[in-house]
N, C-alpha and C positions, 0 to 999 in steps of 0.2 A: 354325834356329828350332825351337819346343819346339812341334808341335800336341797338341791334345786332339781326339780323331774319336770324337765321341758316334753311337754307334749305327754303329760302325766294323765292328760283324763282318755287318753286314750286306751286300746285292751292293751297291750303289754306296757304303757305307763301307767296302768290305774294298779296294774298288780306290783309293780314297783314302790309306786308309792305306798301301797296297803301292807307290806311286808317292811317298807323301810321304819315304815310308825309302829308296827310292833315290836320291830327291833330295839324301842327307844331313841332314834333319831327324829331330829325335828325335818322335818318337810316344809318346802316351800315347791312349789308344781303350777306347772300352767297350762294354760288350754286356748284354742282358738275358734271356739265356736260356744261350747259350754263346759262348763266348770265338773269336776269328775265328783264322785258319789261320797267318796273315801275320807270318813268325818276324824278329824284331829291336823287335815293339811290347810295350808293356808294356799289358799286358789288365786292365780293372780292370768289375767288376760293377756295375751302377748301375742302381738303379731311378728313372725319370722320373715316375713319380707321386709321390713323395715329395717337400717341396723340399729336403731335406738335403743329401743324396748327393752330387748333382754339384755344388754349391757347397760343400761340403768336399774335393771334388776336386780342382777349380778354386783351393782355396787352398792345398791340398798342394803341387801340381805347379807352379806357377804358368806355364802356358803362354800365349805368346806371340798364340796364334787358335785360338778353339773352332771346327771346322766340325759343325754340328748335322745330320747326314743320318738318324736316329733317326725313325720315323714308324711307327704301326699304322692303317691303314685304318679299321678300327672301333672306334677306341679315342680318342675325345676327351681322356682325360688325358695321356696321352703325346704325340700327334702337337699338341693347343693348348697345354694346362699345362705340356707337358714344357718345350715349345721358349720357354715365356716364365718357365721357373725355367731354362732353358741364360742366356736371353740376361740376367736379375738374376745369376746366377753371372758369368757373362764380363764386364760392366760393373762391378760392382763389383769384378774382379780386375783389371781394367786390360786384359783381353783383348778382342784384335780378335775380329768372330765375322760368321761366311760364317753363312745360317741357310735352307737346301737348304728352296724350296717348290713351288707345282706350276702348272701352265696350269689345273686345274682350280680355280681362285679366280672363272674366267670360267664363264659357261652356256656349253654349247653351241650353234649355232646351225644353221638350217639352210641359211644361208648362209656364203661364205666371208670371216667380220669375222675381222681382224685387233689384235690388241687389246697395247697402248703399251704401256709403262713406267709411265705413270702414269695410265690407265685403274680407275675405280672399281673394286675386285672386286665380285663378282655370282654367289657361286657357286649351283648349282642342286644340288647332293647333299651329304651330312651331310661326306664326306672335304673337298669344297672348303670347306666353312663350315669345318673344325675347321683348313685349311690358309690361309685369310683371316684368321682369329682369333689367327694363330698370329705373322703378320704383324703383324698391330698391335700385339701385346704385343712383337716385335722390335724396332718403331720407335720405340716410347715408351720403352724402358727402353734403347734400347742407341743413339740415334739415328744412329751412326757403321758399324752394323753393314752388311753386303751380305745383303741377301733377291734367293736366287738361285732364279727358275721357271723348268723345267725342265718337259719332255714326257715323252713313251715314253722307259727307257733300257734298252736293247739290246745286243745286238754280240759279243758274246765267245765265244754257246754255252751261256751259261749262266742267261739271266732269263727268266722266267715266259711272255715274250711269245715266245721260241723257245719251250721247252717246251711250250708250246701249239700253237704251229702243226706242232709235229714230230709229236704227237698226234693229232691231225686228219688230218694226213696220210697217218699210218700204220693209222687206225682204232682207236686206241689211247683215245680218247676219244669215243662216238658221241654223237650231239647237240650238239653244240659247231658253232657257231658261228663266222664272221667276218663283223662287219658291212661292206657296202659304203659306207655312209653315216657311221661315225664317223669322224673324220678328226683327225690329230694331225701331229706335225713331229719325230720321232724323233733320238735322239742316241744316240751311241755311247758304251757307259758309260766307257770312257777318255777318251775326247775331254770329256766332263763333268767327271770329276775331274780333269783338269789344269787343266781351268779355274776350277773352285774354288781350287786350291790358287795359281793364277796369283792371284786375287781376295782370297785371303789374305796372302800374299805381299806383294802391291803395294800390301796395303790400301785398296782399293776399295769403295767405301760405296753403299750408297742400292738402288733395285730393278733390278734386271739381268735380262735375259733371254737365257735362255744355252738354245738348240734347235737340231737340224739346220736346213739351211734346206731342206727340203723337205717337203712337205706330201705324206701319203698317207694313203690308207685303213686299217682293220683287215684288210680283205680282201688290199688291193695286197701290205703288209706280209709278211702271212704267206705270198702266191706268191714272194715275195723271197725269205723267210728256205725255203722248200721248195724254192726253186731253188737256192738257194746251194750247200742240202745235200747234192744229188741226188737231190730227194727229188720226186715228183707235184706240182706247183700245181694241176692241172684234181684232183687228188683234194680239193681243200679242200673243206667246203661254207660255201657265202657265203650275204648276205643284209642284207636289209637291218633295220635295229636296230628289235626293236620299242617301245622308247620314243619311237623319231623320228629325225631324221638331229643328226649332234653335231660340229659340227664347232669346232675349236678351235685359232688361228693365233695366237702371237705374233711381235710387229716389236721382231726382236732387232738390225736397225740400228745403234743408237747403244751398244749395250755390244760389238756386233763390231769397230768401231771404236776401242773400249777393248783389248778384248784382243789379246795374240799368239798365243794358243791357236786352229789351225784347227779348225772343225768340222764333220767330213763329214756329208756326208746320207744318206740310210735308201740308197736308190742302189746309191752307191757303195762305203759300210763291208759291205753285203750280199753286194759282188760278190764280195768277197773271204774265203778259207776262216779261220773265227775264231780267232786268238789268243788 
């Protein structure tokens, strides 16, 4: 099969890409700043504000399934606009399209609610609103499409969320924080992209929720990942968030029962030294 992995050189599209090509698929991936590592894809630049680009892409190449992992935090034209001119490019080319979005469509709470498949979104910060918005321009244009939400992604050694706690640990960052009160359900960024690309593949539609199954804190998280490394846990400093306690679960149930892709939990991918 032919993908297209928009926002491919980033960490959970670089490992998309890197598994779709061992798979035997041909890759085409694109990037907005610079071109990803992953030697066998063919790298193409594309700006997501514009709507040209990747709909000229998409008609070049004509690929089989767009997967959209392509997102800026503070950038409402990329992470809403982009993802609803990915999914008018991929519909009108006849392509299937995975369209990568977050837990954060939900508030947090400070309770432990666990939130469906088809649970209202209700986000409480500008990145969940721009990742809700982003969602319903996927369903109306593309209704065949899979919107995959997805947690913390982790695991390898190499995402923001190590980096952080290695920091901390070393005093490498002082002031930082780990909240005891956020709470999330962590996935291994491999374990993620093979499930996308399982969701691609099999063509699998509609909202999927694809997370570890295990719920921890920012705090628990980061004594995992400084134990893993040999590194101090009791050196972290914790605490609790001062916006409030956030806690944020979803009931991945009925798409785990869809997939053959296992997914480990914060746990277990922890205990082991990163590949």
């Amino acid at each position: 099969m032919r993908f297209l992995v928009v926002g491919g050189s980033g960490y959970l599209g670089g490992e998309v890409v890197r598994q779709a090509l061992r798979a035997g698929h041909e890759v085409v991936a694109t990037f907005g700043r610079a071109a990803g590592d992953a030697p066998g894809a063919e790298w193409r630049r594309v700006e997501l504000r514009e709507p040209g680009p990747v709909a000229a892409l998409v008609r070049e190449r004509r690929p089989d399934v767009v997967v959209n992992c392509a997102y800026r935090k503070d950038d409402w034209a990329v992470t809403a606009d982009g993802a609803a001119r990915v999914a008018v490019a991929a519909a009108a080319g006849g392509a299937g399209l995975v369209q990568v979005s977050s837990d954060l469509v939900f508030p947090g709470t400070a309770a432990a609610v666990v939130f469906a498949e088809d649970a209202p979104p209700a986000p409480d910060s500008p990145y969940g609103a721009a990742k809700a918005a982003a969602e319903t321009a996927v369903r109306a244009v593309h209704p065949a499409a899979a919107v995959v939400r997805t947690s913390l992604i982790l695991g390898d050694g190499r995402s923001v969320h190590e980096e952080f706690a290695r920091e901390l640990a070393t005093g490498r960052r002082p002031g930082g924080v780990l909240f005891t009160d956020v709470v999330r359900c962590p996935v291994h960024v491999a374990d993620l992209a093979a499930a996308l690309l399982e969701v691609g593949t099999r063509g699998l539609g509609g909202v999927l929720h694809v997370t570890g199954p295990e719920a921890v804190s920012r705090a628990e998280l980061g004594r995992l990942i400084a134990a893993r490394e040999g590194l101090n846990p009791d050196a972290l400093p914790t605490g609790p968030a001062p916006g409030g306690p956030s806690d944020i679960r979803l009931d991945c149930a009925r798409t785990a029962r869809q997939l053959r892709t296992r997914l480990r939990g914060a746990r277990e991918f922890l205990a082991a030294t990163p590949t």
